[in-house]
Backbone of each chain as ProteinMPNN parsed JSONL, in Angstrom:
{"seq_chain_A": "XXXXXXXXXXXXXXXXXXXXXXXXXXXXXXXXXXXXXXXXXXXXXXXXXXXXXXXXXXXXXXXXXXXXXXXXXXXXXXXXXXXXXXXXXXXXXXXXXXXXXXXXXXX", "coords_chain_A": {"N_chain_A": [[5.202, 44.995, 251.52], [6.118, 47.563, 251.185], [5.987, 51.321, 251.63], [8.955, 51.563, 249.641], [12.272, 52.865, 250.819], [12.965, 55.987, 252.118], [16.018, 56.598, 250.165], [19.761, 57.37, 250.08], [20.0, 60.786, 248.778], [21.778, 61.937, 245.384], [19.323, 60.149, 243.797], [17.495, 57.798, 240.883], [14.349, 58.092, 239.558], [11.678, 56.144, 238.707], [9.208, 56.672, 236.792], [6.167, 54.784, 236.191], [3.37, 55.198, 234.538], [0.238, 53.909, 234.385], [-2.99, 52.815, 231.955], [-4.445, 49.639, 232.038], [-5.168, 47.856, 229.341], [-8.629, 45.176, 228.735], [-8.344, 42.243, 230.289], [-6.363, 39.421, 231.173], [-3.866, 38.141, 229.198], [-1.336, 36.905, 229.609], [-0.11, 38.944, 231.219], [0.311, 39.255, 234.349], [2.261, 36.925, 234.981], [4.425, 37.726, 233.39], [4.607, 39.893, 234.71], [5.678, 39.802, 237.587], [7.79, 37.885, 236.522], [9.264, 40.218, 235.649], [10.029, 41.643, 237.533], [11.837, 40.046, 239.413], [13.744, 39.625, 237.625], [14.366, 42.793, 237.594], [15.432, 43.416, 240.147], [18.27, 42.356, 240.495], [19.352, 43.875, 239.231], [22.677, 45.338, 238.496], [22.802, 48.253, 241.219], [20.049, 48.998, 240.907], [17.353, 49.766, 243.427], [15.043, 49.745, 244.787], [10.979, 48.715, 244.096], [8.173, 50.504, 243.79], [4.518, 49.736, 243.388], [1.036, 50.034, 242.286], [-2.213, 49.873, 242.292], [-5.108, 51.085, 240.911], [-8.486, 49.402, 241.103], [-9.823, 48.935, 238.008], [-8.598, 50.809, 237.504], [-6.029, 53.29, 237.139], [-2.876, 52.298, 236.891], [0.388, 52.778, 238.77], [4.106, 52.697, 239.064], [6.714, 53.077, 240.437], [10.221, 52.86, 239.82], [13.281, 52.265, 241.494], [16.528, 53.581, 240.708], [20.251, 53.482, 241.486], [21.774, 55.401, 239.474], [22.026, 56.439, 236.145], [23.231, 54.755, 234.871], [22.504, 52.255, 236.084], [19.679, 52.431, 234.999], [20.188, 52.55, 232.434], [20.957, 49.575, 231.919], [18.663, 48.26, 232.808], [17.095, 49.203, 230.411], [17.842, 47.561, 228.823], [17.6, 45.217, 229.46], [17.187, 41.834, 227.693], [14.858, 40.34, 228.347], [13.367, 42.429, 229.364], [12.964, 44.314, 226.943], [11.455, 42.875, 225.75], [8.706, 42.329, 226.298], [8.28, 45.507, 226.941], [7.526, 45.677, 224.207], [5.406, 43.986, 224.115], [3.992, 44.966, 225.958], [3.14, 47.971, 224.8], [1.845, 46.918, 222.04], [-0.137, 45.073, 223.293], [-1.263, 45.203, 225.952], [-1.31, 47.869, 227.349], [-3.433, 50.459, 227.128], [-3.128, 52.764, 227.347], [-0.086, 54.959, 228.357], [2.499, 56.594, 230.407], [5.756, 57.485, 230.787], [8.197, 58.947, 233.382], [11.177, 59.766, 233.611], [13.428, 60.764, 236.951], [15.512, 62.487, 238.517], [16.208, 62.059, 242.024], [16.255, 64.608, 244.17], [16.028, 65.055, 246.883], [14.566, 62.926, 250.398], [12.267, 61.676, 251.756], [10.936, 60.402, 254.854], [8.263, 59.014, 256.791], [6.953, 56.995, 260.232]], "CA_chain_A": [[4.424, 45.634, 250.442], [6.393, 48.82, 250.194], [6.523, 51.846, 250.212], [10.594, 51.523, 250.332], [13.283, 53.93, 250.727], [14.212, 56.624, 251.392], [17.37, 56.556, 250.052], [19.986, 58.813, 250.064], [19.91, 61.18, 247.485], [21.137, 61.855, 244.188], [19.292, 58.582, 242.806], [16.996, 58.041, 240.612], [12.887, 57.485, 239.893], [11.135, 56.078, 236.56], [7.692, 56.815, 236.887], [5.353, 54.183, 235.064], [1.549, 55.299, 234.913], [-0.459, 52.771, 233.087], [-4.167, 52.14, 231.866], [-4.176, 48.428, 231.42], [-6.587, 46.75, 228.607], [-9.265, 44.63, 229.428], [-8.138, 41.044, 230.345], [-4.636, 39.428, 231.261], [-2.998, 37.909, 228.201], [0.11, 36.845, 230.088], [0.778, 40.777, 232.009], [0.734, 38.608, 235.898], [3.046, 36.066, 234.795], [5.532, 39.024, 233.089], [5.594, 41.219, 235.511], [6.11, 39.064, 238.191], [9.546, 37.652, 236.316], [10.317, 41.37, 235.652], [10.639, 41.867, 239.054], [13.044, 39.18, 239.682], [15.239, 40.53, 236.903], [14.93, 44.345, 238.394], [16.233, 43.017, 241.086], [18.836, 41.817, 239.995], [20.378, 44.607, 237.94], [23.048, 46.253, 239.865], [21.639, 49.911, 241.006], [18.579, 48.59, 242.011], [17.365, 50.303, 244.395], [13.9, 49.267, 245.278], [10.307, 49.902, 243.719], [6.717, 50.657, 244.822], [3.616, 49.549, 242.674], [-0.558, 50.294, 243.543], [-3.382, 49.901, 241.067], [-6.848, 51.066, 241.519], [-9.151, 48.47, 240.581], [-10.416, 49.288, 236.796], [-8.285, 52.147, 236.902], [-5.051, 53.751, 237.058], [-1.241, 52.179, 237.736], [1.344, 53.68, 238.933], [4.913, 51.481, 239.19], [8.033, 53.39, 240.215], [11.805, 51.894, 240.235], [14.407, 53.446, 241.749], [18.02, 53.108, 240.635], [21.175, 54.434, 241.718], [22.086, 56.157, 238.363], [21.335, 56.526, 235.253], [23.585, 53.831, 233.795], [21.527, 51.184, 236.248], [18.29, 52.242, 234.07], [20.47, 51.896, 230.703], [21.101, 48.294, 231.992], [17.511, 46.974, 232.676], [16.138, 49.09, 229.39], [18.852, 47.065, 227.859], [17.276, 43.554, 229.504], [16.259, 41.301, 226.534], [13.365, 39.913, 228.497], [12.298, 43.421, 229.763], [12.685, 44.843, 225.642], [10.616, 42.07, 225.056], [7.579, 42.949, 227.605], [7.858, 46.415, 226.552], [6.934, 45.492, 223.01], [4.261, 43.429, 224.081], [3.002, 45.836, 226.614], [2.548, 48.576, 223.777], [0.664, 46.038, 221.916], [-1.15, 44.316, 223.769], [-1.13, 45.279, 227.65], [-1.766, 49.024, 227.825], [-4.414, 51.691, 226.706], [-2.004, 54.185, 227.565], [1.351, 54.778, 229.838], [3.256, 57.724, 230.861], [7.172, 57.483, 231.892], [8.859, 59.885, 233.605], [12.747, 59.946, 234.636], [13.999, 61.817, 237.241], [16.408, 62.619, 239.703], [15.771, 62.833, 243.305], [17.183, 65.278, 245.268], [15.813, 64.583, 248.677], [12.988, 62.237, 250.058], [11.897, 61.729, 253.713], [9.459, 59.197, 255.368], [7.253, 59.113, 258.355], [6.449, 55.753, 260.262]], "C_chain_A": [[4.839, 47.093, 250.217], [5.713, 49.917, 251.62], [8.297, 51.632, 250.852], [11.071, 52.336, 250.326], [12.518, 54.431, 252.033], [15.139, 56.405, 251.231], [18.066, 57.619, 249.826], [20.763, 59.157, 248.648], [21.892, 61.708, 246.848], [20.697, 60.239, 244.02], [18.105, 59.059, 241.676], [15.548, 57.398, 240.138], [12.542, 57.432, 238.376], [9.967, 55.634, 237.289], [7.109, 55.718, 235.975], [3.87, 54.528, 235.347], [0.949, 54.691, 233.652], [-2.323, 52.921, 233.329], [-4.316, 51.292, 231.276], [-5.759, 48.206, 230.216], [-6.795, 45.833, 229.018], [-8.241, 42.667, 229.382], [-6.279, 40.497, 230.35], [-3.616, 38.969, 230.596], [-1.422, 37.926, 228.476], [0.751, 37.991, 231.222], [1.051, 39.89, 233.062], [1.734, 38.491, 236.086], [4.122, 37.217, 234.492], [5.472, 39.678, 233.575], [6.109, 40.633, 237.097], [8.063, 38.247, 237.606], [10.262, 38.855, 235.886], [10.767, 41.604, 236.966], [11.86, 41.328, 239.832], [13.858, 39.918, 239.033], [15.301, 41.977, 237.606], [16.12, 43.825, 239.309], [17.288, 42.521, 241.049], [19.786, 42.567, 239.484], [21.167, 45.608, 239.163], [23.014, 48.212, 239.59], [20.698, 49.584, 241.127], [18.133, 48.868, 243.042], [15.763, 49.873, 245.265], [12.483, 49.559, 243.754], [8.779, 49.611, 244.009], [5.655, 50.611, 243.308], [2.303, 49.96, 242.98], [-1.017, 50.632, 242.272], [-4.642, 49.684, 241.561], [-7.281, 50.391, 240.512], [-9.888, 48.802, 239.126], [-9.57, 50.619, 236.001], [-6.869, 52.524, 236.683], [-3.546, 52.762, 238.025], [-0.362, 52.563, 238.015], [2.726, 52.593, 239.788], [6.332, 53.014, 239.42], [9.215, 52.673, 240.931], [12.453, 53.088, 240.702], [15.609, 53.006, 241.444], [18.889, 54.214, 241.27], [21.839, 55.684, 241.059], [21.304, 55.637, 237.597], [21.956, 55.306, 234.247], [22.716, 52.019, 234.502], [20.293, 51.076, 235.302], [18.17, 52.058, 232.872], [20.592, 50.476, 230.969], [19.653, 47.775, 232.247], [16.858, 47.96, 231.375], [16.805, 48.012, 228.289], [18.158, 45.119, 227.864], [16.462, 42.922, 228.431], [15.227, 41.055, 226.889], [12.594, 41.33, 228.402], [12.115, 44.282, 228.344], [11.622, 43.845, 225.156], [9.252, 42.408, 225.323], [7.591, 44.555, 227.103], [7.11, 46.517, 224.954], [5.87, 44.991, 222.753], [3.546, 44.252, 224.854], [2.611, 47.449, 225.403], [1.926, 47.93, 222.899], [-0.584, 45.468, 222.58], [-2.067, 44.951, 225.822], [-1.351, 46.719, 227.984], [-2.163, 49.629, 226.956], [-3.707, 52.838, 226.225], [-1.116, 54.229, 228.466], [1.511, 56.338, 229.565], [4.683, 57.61, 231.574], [7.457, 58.677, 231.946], [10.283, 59.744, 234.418], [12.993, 61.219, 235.081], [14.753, 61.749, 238.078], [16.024, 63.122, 240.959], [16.443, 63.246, 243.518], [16.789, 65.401, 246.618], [14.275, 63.564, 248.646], [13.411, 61.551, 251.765], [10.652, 60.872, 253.716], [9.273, 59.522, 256.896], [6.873, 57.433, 258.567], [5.619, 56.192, 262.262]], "O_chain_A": [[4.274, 47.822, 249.402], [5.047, 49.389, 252.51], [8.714, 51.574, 252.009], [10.422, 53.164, 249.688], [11.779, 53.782, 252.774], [15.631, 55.827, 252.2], [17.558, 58.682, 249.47], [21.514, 58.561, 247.876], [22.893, 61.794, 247.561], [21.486, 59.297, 244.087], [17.772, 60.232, 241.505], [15.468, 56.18, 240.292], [12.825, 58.1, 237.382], [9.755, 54.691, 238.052], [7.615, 55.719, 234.853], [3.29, 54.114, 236.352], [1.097, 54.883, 232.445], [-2.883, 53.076, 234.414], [-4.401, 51.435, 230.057], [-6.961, 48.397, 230.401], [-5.938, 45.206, 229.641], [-7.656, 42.197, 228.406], [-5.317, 40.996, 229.767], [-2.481, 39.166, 231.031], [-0.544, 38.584, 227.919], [1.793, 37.892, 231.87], [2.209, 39.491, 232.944], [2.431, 39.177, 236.833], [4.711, 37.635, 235.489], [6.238, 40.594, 233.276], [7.028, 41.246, 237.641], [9.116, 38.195, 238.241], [11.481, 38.858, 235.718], [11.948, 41.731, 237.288], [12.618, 41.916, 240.603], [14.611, 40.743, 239.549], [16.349, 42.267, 238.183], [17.342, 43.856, 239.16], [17.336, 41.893, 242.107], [20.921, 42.145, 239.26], [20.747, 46.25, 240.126], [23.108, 48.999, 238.648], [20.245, 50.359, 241.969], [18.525, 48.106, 243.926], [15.751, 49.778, 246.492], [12.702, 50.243, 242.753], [8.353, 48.532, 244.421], [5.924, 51.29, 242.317], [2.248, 50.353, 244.145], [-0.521, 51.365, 241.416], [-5.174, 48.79, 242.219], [-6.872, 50.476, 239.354], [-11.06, 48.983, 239.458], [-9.633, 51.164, 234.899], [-6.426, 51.846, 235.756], [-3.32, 52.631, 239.228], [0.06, 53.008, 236.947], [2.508, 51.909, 240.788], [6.677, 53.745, 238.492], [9.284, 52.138, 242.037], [12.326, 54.294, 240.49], [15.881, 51.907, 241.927], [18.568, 55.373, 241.531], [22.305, 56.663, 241.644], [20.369, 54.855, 237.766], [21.441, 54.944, 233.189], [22.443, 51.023, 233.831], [19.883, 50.002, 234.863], [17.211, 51.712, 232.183], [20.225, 49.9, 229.945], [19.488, 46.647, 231.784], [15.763, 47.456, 231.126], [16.345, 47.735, 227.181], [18.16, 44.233, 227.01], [15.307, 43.275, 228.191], [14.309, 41.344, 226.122], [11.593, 41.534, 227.716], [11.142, 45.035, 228.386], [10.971, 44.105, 224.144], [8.627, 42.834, 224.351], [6.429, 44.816, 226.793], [6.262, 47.361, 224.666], [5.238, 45.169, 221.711], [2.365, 44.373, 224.529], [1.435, 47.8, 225.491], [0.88, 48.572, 222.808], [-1.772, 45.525, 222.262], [-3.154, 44.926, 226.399], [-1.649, 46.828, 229.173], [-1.555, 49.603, 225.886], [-3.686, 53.538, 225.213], [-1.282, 53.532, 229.468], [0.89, 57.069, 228.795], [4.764, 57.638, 232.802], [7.22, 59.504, 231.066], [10.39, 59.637, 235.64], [12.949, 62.295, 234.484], [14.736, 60.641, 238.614], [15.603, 64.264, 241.142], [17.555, 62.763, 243.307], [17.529, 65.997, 247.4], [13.404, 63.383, 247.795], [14.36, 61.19, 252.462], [9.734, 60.71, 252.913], [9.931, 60.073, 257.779], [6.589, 56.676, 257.638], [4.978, 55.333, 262.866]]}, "seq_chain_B": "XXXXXXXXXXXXXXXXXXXXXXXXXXXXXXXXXXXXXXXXXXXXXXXXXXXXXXXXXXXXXXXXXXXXXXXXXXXXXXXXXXXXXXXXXXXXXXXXXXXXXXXXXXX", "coords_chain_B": {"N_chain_B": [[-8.871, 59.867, 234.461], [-6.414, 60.039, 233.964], [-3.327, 58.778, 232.481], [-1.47, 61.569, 233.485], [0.004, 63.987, 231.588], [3.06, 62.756, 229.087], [5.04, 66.231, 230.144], [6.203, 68.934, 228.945], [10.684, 68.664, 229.779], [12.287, 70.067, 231.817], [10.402, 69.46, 234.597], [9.433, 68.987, 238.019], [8.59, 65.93, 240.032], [6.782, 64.836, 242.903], [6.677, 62.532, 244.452], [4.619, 60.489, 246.499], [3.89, 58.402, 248.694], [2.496, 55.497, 250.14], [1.423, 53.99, 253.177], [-2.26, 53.686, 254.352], [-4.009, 53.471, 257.484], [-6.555, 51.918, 259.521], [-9.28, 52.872, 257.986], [-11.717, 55.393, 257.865], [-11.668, 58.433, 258.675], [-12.537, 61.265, 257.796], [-10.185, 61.323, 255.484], [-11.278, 61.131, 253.12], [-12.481, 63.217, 251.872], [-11.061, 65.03, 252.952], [-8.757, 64.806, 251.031], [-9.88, 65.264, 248.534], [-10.63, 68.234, 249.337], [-8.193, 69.221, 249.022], [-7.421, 68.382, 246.751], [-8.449, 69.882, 244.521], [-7.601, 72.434, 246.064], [-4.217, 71.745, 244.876], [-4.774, 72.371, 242.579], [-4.888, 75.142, 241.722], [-2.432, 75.82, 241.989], [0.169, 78.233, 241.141], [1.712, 77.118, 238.295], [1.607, 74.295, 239.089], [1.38, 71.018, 237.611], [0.368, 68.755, 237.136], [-1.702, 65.696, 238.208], [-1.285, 62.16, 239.417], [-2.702, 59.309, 240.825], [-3.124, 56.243, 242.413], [-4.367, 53.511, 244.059], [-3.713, 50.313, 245.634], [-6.3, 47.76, 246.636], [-6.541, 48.069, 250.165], [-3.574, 48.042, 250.607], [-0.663, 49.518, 249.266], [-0.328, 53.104, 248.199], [0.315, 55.29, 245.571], [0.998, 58.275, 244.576], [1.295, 60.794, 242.595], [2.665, 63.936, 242.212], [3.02, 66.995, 239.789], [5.529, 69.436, 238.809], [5.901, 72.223, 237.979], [8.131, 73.916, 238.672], [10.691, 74.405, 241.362], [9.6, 76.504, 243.16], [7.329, 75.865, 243.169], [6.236, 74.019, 243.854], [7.242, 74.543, 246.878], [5.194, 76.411, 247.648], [3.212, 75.38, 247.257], [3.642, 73.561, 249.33], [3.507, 75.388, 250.986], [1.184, 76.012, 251.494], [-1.625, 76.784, 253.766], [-4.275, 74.639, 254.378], [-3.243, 72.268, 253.224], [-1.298, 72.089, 254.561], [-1.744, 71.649, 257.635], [-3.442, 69.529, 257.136], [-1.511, 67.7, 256.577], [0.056, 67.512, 259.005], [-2.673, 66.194, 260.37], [-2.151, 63.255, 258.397], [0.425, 62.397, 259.263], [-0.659, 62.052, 261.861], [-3.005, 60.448, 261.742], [-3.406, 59.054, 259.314], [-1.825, 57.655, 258.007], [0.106, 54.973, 258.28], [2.603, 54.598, 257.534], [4.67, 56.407, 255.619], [6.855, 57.745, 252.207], [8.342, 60.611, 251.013], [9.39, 61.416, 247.633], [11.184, 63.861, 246.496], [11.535, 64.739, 242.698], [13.561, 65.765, 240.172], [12.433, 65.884, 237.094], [13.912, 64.492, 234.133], [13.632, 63.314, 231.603], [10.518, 62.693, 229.526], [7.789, 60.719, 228.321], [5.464, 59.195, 226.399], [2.73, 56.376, 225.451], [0.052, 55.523, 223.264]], "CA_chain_B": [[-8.587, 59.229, 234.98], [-5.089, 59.506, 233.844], [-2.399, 58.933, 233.255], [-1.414, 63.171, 232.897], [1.627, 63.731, 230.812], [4.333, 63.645, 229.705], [5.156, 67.351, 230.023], [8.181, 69.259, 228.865], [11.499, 68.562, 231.105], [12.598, 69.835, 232.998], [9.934, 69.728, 235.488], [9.797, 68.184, 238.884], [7.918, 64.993, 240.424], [6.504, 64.569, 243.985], [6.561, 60.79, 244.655], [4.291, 60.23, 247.807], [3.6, 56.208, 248.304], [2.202, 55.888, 251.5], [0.173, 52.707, 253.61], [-3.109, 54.175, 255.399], [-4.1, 53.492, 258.835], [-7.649, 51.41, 259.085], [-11.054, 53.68, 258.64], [-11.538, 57.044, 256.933], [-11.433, 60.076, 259.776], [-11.937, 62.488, 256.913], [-9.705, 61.357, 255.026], [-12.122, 60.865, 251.926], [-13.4, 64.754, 251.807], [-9.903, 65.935, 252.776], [-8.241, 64.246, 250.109], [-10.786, 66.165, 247.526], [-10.562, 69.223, 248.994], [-6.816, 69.181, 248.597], [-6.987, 68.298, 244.701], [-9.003, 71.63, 244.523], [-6.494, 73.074, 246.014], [-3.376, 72.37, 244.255], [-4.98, 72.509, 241.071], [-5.12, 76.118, 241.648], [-1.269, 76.502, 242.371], [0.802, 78.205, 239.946], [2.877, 75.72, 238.193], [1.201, 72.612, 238.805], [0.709, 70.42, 235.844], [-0.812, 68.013, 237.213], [-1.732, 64.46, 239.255], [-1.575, 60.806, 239.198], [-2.908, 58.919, 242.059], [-3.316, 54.592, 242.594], [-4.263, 52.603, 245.529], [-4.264, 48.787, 245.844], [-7.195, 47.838, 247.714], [-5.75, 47.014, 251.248], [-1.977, 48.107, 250.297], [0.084, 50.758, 248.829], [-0.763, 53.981, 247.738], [1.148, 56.115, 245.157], [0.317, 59.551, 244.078], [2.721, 61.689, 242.162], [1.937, 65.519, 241.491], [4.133, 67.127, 238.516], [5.127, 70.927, 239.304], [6.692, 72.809, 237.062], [9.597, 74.494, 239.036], [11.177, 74.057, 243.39], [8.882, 77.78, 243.696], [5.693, 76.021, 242.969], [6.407, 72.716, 245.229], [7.349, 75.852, 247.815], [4.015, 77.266, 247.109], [2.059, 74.221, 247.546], [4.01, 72.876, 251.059], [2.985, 76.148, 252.152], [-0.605, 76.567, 251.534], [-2.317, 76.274, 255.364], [-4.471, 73.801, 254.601], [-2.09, 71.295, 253.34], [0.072, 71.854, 256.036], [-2.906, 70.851, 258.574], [-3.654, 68.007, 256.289], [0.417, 67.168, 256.655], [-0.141, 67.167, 260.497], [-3.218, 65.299, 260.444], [-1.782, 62.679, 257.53], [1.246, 61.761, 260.08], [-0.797, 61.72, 263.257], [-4.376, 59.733, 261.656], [-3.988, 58.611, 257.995], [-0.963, 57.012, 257.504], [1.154, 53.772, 259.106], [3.797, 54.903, 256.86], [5.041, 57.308, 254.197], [7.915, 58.153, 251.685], [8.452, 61.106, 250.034], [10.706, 61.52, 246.696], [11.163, 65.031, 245.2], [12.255, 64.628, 242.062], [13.69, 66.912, 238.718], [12.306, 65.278, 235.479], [14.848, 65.039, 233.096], [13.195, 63.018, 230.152], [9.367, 61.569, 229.688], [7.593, 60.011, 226.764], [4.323, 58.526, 226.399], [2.406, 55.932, 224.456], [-1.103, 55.229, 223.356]], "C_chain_B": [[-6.63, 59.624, 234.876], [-4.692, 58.961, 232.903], [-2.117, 60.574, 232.671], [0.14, 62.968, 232.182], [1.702, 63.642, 229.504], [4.639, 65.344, 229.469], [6.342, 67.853, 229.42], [9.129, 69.542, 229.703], [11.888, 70.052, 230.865], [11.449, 70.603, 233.507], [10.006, 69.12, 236.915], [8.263, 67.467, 239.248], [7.814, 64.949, 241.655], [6.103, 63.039, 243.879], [5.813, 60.845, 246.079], [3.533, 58.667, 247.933], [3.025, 56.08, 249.818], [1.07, 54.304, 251.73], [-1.084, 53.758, 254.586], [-3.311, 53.103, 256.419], [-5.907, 52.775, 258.34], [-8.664, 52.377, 259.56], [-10.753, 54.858, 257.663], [-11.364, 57.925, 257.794], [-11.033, 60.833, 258.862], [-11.164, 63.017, 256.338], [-9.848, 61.502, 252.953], [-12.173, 62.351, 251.381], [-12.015, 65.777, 252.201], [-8.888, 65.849, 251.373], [-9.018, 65.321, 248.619], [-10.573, 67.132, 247.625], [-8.602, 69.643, 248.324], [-6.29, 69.359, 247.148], [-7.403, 69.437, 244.208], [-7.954, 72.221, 244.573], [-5.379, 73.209, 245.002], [-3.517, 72.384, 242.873], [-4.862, 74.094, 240.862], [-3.294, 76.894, 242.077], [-0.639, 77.102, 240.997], [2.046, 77.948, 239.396], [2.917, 74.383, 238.745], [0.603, 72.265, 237.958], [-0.126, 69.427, 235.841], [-0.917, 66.775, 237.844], [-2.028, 63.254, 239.146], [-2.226, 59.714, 240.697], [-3.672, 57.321, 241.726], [-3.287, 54.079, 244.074], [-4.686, 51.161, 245.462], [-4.903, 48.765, 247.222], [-6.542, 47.343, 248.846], [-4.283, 47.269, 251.142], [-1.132, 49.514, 250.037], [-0.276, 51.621, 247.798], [0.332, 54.962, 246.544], [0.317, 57.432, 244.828], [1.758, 60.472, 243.734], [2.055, 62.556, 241.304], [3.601, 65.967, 240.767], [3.828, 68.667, 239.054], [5.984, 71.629, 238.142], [7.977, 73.589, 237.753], [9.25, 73.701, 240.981], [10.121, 74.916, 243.219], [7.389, 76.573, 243.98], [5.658, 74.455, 243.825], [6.995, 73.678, 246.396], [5.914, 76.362, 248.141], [3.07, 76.354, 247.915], [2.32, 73.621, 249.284], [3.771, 74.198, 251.713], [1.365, 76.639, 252.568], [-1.216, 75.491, 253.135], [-3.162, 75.157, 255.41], [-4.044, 72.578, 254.32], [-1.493, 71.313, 254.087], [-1.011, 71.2, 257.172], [-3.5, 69.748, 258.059], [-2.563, 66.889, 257.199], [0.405, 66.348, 257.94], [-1.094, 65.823, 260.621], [-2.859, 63.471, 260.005], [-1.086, 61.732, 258.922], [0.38, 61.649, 261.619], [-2.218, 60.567, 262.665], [-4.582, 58.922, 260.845], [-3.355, 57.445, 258.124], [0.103, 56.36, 258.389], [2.306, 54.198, 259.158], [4.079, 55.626, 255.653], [6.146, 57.454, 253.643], [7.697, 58.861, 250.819], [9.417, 61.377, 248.895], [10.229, 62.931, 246.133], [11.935, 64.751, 244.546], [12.263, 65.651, 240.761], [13.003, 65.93, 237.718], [13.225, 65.505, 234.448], [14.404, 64.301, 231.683], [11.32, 62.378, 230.582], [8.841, 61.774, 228.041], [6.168, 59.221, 226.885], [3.896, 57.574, 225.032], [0.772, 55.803, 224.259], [-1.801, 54.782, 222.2]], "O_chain_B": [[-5.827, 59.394, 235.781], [-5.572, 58.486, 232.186], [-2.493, 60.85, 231.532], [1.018, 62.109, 232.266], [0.889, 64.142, 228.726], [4.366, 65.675, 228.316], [7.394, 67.214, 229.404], [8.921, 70.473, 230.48], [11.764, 70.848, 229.935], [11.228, 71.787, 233.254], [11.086, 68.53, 236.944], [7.164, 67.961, 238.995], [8.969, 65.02, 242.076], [5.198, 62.6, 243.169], [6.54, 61.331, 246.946], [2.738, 58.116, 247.172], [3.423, 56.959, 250.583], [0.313, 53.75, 250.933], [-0.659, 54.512, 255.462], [-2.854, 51.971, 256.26], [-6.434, 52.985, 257.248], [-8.967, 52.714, 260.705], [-9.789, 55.096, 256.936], [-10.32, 58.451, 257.408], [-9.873, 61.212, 258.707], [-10.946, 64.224, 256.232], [-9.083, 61.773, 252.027], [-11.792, 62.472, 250.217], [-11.912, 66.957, 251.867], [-8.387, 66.839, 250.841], [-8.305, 66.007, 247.886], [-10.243, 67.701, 246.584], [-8.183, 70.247, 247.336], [-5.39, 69.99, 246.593], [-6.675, 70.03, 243.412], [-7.298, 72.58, 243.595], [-5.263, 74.225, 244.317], [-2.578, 72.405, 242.077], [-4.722, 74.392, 239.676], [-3.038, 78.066, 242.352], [-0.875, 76.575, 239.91], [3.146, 78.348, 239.78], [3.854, 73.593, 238.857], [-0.403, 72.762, 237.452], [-1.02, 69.135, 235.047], [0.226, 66.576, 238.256], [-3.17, 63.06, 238.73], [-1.477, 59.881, 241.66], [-4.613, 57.216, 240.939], [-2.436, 54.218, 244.954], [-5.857, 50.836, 245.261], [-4.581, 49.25, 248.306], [-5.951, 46.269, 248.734], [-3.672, 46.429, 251.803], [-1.16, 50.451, 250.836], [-0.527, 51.206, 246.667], [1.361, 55.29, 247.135], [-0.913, 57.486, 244.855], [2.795, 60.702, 244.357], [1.337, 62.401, 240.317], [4.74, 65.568, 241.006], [2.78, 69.147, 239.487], [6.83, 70.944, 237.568], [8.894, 73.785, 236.956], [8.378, 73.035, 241.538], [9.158, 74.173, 243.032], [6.636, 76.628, 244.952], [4.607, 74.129, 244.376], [7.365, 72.783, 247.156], [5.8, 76.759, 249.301], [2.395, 76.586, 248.917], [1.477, 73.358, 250.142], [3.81, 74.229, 252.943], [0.755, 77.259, 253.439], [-1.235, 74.297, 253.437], [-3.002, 74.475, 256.423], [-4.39, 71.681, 255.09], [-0.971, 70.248, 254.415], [-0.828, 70.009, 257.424], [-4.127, 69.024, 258.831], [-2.671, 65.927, 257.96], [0.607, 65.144, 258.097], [-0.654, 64.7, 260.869], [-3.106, 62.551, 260.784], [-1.634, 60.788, 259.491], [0.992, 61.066, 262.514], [-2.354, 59.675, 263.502], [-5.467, 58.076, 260.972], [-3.926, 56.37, 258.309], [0.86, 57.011, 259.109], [3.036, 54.3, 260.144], [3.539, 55.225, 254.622], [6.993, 57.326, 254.527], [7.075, 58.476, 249.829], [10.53, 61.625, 249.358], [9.196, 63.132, 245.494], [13.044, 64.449, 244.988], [11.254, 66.235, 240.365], [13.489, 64.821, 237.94], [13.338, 66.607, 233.91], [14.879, 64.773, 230.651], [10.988, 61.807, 231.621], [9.184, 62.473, 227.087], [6.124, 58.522, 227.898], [4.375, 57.745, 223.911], [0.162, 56.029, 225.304], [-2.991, 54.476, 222.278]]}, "name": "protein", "num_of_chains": 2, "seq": "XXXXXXXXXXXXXXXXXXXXXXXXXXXXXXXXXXXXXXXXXXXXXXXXXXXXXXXXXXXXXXXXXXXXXXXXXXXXXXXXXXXXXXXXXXXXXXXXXXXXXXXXXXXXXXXXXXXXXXXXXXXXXXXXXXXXXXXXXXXXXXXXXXXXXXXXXXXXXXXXXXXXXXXXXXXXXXXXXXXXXXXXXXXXXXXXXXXXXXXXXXXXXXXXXXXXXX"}
């Protein structure tokens, strides 16, 4: 269940912060086969999800570069899912790309 | 609630994702005073924070420059948090500092 990494740096992080609308109109099912495809795209690096119950999501990917994150905005399924998630599937979002430059864990 | 954003780049992202440890040990009332805190730093923009019940935690604070993520890892009671965090809270942690180089929102 995460969280993954560190990895070593430069890579990079795409923030997703979501407030979903009420009820699930397919989101499970699609984000569950986005995941497969992430995975999938090479530069893939991992990515960590966590949603408070009624409230706030927060989804970040990590790729290796920046041309891994032109290849999955490029995925037909995942252009598809973004079109339906601004319709239908979120209140509101927030992305943010960025570049790490360091990142350390404790176990 | 959220989600804060997007700001103008270039700013930087603190990624902290983290599993807790079972129970609270003042982790509830530290956690609060903390948001106090770095709300009061200068050049923080601002905070996202998600926890699946039972799972993984994200929280990602937005700073506006390195000085003011400098600023904040030095204020004393975060740092005695820090300590506590790795010896009481948390199983496991990963941190990502990251630059922001583009964000975009919808709603």
């Amino acid at each position: 269940m995460g969280p993954v990494g560190p990895f070593e740096p430069p890579y990079y992080a795409v923030v997703f912060s979501s407030l979903r609308t009420p009820g699930d109109n397919d989101y499970g099912a699609t984000a569950e086969r986005l995941e497969e495809l992430v995975a999938a795209v090479p530069g893939f690096l991992g990515m960590d999800s966590a949603r408070t119950p009624g409230g706030l999501g927060i989804t970040v990917g990590y790729f290796k570069d920046e041309e891994a994150i032109a290849a999955w905005r490029g995925d037909p399924e995942h252009r598809e899912a973004r079109t339906r998630g601004r319709k239908e599937w979120y209140e509101k979002y927030v992305v943010h790309v960025a570049r790490v430059e360091r990142s350390y864990g404790h176990e």
